[in-house]
C-alpha positions as CSV (number, residue, x, y, z in Angstrom):
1,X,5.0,74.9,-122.5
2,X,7.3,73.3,-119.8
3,X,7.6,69.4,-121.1
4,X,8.9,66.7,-118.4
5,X,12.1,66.4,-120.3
6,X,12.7,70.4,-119.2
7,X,11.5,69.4,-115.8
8,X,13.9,66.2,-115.3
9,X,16.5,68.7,-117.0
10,X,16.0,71.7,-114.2
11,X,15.7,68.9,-111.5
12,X,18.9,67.1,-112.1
13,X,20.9,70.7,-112.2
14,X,19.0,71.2,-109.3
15,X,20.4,67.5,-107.5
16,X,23.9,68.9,-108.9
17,X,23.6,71.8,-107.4
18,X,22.7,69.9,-103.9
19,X,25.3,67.7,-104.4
20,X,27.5,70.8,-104.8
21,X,26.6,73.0,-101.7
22,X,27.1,69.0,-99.7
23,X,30.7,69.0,-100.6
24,X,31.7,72.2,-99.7
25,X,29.5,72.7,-96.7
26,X,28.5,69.3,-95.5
27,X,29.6,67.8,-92.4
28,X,32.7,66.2,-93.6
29,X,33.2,69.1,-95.2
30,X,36.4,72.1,-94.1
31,X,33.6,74.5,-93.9
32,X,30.5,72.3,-92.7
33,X,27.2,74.6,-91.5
34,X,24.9,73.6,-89.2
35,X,23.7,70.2,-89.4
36,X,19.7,71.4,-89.9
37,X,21.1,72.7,-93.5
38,X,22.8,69.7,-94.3
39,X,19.5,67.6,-93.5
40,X,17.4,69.8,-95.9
41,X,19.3,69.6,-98.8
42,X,18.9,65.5,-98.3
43,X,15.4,66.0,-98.5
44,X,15.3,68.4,-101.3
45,X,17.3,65.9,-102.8
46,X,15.1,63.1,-102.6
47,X,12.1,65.4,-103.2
48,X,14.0,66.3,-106.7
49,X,14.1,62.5,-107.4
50,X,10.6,61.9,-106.6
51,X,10.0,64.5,-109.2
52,X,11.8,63.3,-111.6
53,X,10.3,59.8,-111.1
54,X,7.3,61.4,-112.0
55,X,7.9,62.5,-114.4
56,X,9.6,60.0,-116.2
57,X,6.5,57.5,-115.3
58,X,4.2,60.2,-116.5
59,X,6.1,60.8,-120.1
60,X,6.1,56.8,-120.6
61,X,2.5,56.4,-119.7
62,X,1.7,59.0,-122.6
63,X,4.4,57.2,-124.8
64,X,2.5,54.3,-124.3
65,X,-0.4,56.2,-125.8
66,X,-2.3,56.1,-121.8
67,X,-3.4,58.9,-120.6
68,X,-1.3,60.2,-117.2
């Protein structure tokens, strides 16, 4: 079974990976790519975090012996 810890896990290395590809291909970037890629990585970005929100409110309502 797939706990929210694993997901929070696979969505940070996700954010990383984001932040990666930004660096080397973002617009300040020596090798930027067209601006439309750049802009979906920012929203996959905060779509990770939204996630990971979730999660972490979800995991501390059942912690709190609530029901999520």
């Amino acid at each position: 079974m797939i706990t929210y810890a694993d997901l929070i896990e696979w969505a940070e290395a996700q954010k990383r990976q984001k932040f990666t590809w930004l660096e080397d291909h973002g617009p300040r970037s020596k090798r930027p790519r067209p601006e439309a890629e750049a802009e979906n990585k920012l929203r996959d970005i905060a779509m990770l975090d939204a996630v990971i929100t979730i999660c972490n409110a979800t995991a501390a309502a059942w912690a709190r012996g609530g029901q999520a």
